[in-house]
Backbone as JSON, one array per atom type, in Angstrom:
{
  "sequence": "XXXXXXXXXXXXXXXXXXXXXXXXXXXXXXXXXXXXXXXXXXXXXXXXXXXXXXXXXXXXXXXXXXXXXXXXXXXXXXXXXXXXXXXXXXXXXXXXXXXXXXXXXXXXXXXXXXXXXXXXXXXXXXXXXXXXXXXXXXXXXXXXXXXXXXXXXXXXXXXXXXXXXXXXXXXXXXXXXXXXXXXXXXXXXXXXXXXXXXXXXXXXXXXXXXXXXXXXXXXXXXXXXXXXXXXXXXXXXXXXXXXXXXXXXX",
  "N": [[26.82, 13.92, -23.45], [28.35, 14.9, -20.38], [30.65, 13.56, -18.24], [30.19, 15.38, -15.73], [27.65, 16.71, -16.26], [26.32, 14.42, -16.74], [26.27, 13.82, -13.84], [24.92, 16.0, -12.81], [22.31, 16.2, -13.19], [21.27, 13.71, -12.0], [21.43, 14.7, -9.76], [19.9, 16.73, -9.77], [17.26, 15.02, -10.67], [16.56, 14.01, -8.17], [15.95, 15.95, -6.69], [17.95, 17.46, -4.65], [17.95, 20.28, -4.15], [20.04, 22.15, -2.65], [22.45, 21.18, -2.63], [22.31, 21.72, -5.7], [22.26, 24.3, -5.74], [24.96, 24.97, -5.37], [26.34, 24.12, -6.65], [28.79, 24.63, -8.38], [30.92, 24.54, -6.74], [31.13, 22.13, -5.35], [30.96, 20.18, -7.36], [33.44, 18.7, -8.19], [34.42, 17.76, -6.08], [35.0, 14.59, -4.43], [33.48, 12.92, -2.85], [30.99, 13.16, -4.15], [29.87, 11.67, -6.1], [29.38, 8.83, -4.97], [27.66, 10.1, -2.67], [25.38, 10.75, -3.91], [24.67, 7.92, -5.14], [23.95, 6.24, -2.82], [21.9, 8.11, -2.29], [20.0, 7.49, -4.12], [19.86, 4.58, -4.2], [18.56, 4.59, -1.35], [16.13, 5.97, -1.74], [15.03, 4.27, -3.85], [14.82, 2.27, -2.38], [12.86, 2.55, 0.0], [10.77, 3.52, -2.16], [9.96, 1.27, -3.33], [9.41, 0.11, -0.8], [7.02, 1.37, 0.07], [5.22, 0.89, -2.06], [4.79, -1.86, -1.98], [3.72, -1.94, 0.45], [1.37, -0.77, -0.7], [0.13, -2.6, -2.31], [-0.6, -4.31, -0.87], [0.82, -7.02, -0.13], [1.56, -8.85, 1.44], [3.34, -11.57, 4.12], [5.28, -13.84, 2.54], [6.73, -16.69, 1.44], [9.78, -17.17, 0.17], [10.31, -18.06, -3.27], [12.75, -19.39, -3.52], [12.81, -20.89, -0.95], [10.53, -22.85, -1.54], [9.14, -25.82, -1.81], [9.5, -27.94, -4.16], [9.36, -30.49, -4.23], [7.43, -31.82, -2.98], [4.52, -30.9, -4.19], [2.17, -33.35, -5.94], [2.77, -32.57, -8.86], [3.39, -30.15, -10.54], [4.81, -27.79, -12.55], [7.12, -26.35, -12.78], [8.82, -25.38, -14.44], [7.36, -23.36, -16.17], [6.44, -22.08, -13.98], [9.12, -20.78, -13.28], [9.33, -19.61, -15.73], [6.82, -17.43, -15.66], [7.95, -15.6, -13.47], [9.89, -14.36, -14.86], [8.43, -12.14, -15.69], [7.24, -11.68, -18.79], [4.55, -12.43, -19.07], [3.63, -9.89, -18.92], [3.81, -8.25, -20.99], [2.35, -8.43, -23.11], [-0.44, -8.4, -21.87], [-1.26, -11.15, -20.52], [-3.18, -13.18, -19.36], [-2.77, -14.61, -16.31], [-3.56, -18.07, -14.75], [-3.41, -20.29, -11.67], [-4.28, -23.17, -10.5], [-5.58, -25.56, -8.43], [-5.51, -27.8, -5.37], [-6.34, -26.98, -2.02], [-4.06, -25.33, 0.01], [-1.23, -26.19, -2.07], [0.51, -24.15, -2.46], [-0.95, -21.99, -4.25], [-0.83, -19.51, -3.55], [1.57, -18.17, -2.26], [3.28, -19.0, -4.66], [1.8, -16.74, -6.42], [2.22, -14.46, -4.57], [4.88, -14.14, -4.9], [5.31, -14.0, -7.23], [3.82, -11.53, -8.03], [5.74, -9.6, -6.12], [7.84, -9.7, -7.57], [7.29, -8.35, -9.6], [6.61, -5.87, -8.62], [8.83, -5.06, -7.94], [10.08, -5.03, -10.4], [9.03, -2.7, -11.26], [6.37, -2.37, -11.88], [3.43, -1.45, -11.15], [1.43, -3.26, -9.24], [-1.64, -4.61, -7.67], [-2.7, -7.15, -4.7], [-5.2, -9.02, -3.48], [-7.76, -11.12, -2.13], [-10.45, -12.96, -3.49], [-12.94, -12.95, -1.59], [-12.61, -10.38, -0.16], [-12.21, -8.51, -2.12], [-14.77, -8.61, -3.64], [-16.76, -8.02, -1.69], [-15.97, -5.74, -0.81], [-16.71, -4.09, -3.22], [-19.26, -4.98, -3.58], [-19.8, -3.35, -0.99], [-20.86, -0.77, -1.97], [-22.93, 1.84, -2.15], [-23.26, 4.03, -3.91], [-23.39, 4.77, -7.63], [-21.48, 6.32, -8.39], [-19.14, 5.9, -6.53], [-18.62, 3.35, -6.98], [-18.15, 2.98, -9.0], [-15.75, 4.57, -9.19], [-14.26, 2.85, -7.18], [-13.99, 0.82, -9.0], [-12.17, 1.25, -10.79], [-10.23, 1.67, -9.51], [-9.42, -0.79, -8.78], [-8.64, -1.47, -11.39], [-7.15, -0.7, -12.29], [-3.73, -1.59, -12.0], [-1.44, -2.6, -13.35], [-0.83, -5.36, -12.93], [-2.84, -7.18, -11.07], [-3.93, -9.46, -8.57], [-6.16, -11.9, -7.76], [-7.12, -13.93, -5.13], [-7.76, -17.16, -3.86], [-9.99, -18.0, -5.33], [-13.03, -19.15, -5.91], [-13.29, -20.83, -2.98], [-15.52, -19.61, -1.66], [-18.89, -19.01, -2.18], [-21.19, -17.05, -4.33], [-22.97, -14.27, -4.65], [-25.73, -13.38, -7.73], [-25.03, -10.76, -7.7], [-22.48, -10.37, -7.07], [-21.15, -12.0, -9.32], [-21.76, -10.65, -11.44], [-20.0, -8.22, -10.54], [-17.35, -9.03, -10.84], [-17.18, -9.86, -13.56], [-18.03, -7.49, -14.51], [-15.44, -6.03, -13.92], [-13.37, -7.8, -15.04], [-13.62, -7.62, -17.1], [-12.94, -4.62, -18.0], [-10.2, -4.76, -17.56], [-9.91, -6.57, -19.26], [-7.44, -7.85, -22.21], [-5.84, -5.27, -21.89], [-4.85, -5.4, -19.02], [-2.82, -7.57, -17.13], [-4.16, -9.94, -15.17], [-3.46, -12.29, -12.57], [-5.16, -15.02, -10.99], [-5.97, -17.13, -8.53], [-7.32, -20.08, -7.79], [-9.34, -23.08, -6.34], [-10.96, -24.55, -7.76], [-11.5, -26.05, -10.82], [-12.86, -24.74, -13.89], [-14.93, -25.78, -14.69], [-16.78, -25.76, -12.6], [-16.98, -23.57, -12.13], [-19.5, -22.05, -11.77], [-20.82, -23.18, -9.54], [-19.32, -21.75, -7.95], [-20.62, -18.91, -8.64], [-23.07, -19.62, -8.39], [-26.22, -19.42, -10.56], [-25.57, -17.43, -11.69], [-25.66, -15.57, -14.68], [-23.81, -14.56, -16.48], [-21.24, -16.03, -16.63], [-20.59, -17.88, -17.82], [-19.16, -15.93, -19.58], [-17.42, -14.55, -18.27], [-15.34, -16.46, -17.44], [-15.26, -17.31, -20.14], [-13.53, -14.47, -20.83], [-11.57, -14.26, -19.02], [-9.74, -16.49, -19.89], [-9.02, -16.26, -22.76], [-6.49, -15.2, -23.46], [-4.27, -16.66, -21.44], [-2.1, -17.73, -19.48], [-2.28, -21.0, -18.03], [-1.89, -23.07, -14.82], [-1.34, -25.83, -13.79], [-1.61, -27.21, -10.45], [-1.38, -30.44, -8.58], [-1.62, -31.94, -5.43], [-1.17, -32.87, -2.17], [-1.98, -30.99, 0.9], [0.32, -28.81, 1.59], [0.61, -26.93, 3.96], [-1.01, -28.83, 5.83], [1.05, -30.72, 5.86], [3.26, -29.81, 7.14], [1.73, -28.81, 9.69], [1.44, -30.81, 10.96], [4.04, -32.56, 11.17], [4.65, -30.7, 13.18], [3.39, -31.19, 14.51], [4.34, -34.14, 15.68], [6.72, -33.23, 16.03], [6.15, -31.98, 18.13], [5.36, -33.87, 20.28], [7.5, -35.8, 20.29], [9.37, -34.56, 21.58], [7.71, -33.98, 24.5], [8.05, -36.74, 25.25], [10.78, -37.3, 25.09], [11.22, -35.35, 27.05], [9.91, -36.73, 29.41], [11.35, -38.86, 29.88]],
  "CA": [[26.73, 14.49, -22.1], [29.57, 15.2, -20.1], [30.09, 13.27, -16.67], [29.43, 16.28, -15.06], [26.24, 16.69, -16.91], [25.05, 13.44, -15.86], [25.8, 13.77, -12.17], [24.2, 17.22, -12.23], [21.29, 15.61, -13.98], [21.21, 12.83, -11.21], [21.18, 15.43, -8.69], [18.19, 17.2, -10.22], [16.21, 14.09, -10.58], [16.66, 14.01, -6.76], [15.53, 17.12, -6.05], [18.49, 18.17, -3.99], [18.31, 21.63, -4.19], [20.96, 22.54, -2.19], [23.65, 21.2, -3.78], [22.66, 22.42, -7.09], [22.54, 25.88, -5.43], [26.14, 25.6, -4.86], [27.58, 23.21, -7.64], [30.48, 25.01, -9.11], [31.63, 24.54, -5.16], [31.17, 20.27, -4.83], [31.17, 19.57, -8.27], [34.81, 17.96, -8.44], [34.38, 16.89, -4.51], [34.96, 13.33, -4.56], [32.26, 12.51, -2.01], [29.45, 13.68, -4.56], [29.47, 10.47, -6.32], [29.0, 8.07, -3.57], [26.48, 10.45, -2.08], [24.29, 10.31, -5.06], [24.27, 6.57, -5.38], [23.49, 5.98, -1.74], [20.5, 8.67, -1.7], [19.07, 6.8, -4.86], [19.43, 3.56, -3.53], [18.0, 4.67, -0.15], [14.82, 6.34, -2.19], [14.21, 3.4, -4.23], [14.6, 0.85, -1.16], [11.47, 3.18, 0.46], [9.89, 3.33, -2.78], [9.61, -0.58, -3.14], [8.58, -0.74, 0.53], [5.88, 2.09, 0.25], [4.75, 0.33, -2.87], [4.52, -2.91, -1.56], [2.33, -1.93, 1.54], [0.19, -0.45, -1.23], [0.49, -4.08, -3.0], [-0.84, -5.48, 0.34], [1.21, -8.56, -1.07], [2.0, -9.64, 3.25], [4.37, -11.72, 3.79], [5.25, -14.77, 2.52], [7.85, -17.56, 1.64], [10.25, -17.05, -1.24], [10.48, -19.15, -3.93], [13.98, -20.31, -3.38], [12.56, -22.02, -0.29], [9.85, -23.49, -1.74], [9.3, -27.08, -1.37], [9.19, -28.54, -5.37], [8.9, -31.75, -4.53], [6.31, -31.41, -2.3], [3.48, -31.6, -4.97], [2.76, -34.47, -6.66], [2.19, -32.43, -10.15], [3.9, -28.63, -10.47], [5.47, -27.26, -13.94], [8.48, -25.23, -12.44], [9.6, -24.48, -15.88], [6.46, -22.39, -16.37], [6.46, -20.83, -12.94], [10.02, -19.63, -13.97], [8.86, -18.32, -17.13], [5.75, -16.61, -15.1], [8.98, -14.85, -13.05], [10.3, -13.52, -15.66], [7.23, -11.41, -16.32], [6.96, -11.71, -19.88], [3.34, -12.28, -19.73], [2.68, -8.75, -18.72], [4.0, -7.25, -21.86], [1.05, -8.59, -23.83], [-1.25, -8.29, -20.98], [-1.62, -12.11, -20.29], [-4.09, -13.71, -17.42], [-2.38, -16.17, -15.26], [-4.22, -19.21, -13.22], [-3.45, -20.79, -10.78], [-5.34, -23.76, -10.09], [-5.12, -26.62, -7.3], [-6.2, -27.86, -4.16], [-5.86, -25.87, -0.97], [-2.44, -25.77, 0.7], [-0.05, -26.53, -2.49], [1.51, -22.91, -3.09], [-0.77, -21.27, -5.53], [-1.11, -17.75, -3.16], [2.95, -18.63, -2.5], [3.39, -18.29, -6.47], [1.17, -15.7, -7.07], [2.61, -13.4, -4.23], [6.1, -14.4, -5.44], [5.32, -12.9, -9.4], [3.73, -10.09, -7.48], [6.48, -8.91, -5.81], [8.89, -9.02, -8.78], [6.8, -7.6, -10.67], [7.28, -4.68, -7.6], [10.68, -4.79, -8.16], [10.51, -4.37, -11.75], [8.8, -1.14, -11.39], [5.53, -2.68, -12.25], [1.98, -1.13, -10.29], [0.48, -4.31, -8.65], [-2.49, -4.99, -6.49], [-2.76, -8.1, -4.27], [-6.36, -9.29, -3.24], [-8.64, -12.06, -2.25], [-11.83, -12.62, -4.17], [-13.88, -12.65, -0.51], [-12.07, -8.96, 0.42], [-12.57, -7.79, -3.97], [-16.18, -8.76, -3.95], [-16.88, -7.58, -0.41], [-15.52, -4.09, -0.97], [-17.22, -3.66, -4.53], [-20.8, -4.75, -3.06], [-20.3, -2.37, 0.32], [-20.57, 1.02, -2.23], [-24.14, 1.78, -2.24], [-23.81, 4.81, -5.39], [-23.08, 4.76, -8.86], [-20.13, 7.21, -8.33], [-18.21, 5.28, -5.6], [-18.59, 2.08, -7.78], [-17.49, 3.65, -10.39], [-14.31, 4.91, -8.32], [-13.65, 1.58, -7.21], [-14.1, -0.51, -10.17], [-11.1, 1.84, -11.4], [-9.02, 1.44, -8.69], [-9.15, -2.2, -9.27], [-8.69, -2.09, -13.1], [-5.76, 0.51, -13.1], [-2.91, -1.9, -11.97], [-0.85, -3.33, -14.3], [-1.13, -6.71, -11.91], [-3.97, -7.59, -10.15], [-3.4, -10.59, -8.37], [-7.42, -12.6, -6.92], [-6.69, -14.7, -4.74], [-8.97, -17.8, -3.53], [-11.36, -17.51, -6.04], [-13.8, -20.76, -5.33], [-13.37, -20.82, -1.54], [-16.98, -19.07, -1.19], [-20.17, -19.09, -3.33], [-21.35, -15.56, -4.14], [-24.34, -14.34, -5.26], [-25.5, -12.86, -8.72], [-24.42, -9.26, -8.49], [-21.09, -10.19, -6.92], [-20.61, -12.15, -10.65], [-22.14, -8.97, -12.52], [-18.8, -7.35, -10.68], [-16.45, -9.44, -11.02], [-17.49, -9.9, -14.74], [-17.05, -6.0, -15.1], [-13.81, -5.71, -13.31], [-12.13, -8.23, -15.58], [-13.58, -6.76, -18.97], [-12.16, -3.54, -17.57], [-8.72, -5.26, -17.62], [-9.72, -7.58, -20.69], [-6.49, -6.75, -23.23], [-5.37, -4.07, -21.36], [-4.03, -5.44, -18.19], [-2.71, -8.86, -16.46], [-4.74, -10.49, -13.72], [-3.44, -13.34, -11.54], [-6.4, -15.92, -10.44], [-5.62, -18.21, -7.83], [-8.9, -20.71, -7.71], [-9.08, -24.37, -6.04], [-12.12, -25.16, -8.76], [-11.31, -26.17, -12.55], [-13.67, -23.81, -14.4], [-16.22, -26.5, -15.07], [-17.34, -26.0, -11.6], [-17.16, -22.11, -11.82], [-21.09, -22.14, -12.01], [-21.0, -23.24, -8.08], [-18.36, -20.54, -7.51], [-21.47, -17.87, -8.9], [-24.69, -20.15, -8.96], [-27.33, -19.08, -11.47], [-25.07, -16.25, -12.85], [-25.75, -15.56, -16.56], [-22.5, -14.11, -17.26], [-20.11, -17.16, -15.7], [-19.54, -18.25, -19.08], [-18.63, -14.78, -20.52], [-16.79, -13.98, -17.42], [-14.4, -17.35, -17.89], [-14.45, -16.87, -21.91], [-12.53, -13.24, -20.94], [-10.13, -14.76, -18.51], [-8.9, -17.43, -20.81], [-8.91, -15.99, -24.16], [-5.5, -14.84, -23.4], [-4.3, -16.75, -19.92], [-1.53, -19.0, -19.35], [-2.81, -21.45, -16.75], [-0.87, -23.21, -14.37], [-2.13, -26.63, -12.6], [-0.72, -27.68, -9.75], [-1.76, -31.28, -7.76], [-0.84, -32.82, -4.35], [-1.74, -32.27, -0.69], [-1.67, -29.93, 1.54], [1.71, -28.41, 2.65], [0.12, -26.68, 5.27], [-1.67, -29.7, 6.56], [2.25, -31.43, 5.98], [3.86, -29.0, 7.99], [1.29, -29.09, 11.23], [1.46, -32.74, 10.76], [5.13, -32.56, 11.49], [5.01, -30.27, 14.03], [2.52, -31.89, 16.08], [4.3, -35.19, 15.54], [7.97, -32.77, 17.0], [6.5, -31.71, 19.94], [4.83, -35.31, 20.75], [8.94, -36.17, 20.58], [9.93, -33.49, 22.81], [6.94, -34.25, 25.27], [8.35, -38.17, 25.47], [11.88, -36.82, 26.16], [11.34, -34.5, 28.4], [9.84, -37.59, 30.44], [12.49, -39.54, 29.84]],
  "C": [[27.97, 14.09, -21.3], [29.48, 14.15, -18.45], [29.73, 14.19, -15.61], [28.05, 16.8, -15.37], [25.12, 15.74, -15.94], [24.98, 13.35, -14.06], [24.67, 14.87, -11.88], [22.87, 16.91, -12.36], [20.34, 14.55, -12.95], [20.81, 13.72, -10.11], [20.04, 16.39, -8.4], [16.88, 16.16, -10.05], [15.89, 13.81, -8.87], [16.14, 14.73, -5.76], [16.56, 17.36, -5.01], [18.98, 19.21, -4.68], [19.05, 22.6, -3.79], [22.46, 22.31, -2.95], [23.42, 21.64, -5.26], [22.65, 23.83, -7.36], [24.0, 26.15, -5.34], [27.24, 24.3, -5.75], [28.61, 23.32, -8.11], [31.1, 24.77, -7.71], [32.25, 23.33, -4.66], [30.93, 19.68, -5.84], [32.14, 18.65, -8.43], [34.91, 17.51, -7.08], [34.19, 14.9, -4.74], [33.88, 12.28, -3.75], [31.0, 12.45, -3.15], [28.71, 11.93, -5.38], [28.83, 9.26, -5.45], [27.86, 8.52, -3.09], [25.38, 10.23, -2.92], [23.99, 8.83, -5.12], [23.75, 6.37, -4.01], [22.18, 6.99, -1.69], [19.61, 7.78, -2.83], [18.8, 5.56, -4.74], [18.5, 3.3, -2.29], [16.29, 5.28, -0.89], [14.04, 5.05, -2.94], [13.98, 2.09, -3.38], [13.1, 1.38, -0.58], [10.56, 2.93, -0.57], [9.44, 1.94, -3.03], [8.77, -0.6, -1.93], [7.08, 0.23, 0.8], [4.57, 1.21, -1.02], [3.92, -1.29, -2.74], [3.85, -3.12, -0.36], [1.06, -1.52, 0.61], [-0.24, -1.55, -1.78], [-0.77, -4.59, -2.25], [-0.76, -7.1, -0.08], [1.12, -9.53, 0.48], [3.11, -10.11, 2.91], [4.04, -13.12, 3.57], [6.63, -15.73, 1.97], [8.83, -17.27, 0.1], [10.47, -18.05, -2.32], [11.75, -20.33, -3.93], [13.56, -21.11, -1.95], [11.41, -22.66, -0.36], [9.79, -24.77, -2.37], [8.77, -27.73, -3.03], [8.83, -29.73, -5.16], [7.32, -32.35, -3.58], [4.72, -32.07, -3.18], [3.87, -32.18, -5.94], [2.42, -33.94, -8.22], [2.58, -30.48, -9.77], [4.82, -28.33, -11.69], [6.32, -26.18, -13.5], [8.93, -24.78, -13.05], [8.66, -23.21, -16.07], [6.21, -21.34, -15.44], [7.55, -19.59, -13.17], [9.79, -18.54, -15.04], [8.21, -17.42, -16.27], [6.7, -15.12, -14.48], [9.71, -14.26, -13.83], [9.59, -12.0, -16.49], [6.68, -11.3, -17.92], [5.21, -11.74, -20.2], [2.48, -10.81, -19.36], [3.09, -7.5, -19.95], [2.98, -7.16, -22.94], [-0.48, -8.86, -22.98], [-1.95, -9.66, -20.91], [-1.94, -12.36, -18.86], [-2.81, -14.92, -17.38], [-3.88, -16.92, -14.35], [-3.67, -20.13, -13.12], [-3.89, -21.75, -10.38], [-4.92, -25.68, -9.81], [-5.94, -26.53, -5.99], [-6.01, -27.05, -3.29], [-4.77, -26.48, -0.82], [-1.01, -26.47, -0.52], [0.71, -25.5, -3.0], [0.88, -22.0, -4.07], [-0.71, -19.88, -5.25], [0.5, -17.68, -2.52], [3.52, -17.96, -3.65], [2.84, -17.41, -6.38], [2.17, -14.64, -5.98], [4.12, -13.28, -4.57], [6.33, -13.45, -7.11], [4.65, -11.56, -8.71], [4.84, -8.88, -6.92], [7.84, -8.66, -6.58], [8.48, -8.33, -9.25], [6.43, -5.79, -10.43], [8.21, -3.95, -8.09], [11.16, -4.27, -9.5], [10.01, -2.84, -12.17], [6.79, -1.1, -12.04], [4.29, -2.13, -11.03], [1.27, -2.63, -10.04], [-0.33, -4.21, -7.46], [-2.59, -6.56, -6.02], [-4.47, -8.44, -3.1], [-6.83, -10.45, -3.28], [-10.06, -11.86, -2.52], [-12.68, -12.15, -2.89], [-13.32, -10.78, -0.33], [-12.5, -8.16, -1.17], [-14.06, -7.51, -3.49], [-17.36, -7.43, -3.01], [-16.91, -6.12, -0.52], [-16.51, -3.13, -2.11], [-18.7, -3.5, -3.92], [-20.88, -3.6, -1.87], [-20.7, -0.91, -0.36], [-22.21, 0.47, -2.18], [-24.6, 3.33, -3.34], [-22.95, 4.04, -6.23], [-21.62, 4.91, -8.6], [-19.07, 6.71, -7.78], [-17.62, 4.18, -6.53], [-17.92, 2.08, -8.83], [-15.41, 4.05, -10.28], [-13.13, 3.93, -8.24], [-13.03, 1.01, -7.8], [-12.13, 0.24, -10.99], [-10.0, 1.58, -10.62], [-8.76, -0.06, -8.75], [-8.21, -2.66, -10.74], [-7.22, -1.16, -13.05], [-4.62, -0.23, -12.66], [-2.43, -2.75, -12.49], [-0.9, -5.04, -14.32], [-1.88, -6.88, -11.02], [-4.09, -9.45, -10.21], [-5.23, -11.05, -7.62], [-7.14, -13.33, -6.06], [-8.1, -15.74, -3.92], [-9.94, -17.52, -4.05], [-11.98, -19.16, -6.31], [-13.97, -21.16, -3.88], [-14.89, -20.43, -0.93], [-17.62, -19.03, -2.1], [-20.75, -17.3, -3.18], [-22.49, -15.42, -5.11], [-24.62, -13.13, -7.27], [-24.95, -11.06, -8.98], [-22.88, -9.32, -7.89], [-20.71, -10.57, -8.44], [-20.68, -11.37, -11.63], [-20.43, -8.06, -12.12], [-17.34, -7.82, -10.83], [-15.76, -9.31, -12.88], [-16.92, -8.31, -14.84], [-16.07, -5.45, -14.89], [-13.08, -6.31, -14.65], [-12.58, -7.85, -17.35], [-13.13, -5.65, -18.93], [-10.87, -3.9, -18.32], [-8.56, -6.21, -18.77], [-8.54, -7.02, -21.71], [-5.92, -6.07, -22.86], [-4.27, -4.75, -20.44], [-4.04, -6.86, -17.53], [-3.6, -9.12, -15.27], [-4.25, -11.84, -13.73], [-4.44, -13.9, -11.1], [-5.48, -17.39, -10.05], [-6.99, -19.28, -7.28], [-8.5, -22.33, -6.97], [-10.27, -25.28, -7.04], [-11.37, -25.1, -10.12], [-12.75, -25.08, -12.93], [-15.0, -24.41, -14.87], [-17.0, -25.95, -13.86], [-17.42, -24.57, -10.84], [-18.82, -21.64, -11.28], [-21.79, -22.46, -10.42], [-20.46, -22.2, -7.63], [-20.03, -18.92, -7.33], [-22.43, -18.55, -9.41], [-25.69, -19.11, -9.77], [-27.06, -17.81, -11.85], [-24.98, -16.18, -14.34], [-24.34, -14.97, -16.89], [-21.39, -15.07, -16.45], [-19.68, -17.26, -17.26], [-18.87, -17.15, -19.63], [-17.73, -14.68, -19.86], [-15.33, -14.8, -17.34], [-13.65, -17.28, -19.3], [-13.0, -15.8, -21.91], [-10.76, -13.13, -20.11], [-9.34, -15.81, -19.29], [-8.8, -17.35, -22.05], [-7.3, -15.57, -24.25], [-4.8, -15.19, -22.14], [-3.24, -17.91, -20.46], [-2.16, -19.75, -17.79], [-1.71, -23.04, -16.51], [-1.36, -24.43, -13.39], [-1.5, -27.57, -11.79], [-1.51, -29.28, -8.35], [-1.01, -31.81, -6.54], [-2.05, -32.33, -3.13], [-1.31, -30.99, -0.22], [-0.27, -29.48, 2.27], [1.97, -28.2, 3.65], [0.02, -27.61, 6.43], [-0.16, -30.71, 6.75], [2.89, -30.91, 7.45], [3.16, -29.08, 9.88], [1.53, -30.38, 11.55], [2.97, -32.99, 11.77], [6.04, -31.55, 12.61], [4.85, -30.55, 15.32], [3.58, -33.09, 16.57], [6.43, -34.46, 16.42], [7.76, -32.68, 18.31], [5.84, -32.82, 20.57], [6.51, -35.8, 21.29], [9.72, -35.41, 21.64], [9.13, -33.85, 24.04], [7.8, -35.89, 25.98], [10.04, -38.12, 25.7], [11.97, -35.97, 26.94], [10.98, -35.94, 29.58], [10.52, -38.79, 30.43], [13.41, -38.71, 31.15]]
}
């Protein structure tokens, strides 16, 4: 293919139909190049940002300013790997799992939004907002709808999963969401419970164990210890403007 081929080619994929109404005209125009790269950069900058409201990733801190030393127990080698996406070519679970406040919805929205960038379909969700949504259908058909719209993205990210106790038909849907995606497709689980203590997460659910078996049969998991960052950070804010308060009356 000729370089005029591939621009014309470029200019098709574009759908500008104007200029390819009148190509023998601005074919050899030295502008055409330039213009082409700037409309495809400007389409895929929108497409990222249309994508990523569909994500509903929010916003949050990037990894390059995230505080490593921070917790007292974090495998940074493995987060890197995680950033590299590799585990979504064999449709591997990730977790997540730590106290509140040391980065694991940080990380997770961090591999989410590469995984944007790479051209990858991700959803971003907390178990309370998942669960919530699934129980409000009241047919078959809707549920059915749903459960698909959940299961069809390549990345489905949970987030806070242990934060609330939920009752047995939220674990009936959770359970059939992630056998949906069993093999097929990656899920992210961000939890503050070890999995022994899943069984509080979904008291007197008969499928807890199946529902764990299907997330970790194939899951790299990721455990991260310390305090709260959060609780660091107010700590040190309170403790600024106490200093500001005592010079100002100075």
């Amino acid at each position: 293919m000729t370089e005029a081929d591939t621009q014309r080619a470029r200019a098709a994929a574009l759908n500008l139909h104007g200029l390819l109404a009148h190509w023998s005209e601005i074919a050899a125009e030295p502008w055409l190049t330039p213009l082409l790269g700037w409309e495809e950069q400007e389409r895929a900058r929108r497409g990222l940002e249309r994508r990523a409201r569909s994500a509903h990733i929010g916003r949050f801190k990037p990894l390059a300013d995230f505080d490593w030393s921070w917790p007292k127990r974090c495998d940074r080698v493995a987060v890197d790997a995680l950033m590299t996406l590799e585990f979504l070519t064999d449709a591997t679970n990730v977790v997540l799992v730590g106290p509140n406040g040391v980065g694991k919805t940080t990380i997770g929205q961090n591999i989410a939004h590469q995984a944007l960038i790479e051209g990858h379909s991700v959803l971003f969700t907390s178990a309370g907002q998942l669960l919530g949504d699934l129980c409000a259908l009241d047919s078959d058909s809707a549920l059915r709808r749903r459960l698909r719209h959940y299961a069809r993205p390549q990345l489905l990210v949970i987030d806070e999963v242990g934060y609330l106790s939920y009752s047995n038909r939220h674990a009936d849907l959770m359970f059939e969401l992630i056998s949906r995606r069993y093999q097929n497709k990656s899920t992210l689980i961000t939890t503050n419970r070890p999995f022994a203590e899943w069984r509080e997460v979904f008291p007197n659910a008969a499928c807890v164990v199946s529902l764990v078996d299907r997330l970790l049969h194939h899951a790299e998991i990721v455990s991260i210890e310390g305090d709260s960052y959060r609780f660091k950070e107010a700590r040190e804010r309170t403790e600024q403007r106490a200093r500001q308060r005592r010079g100002g009356k100075a």
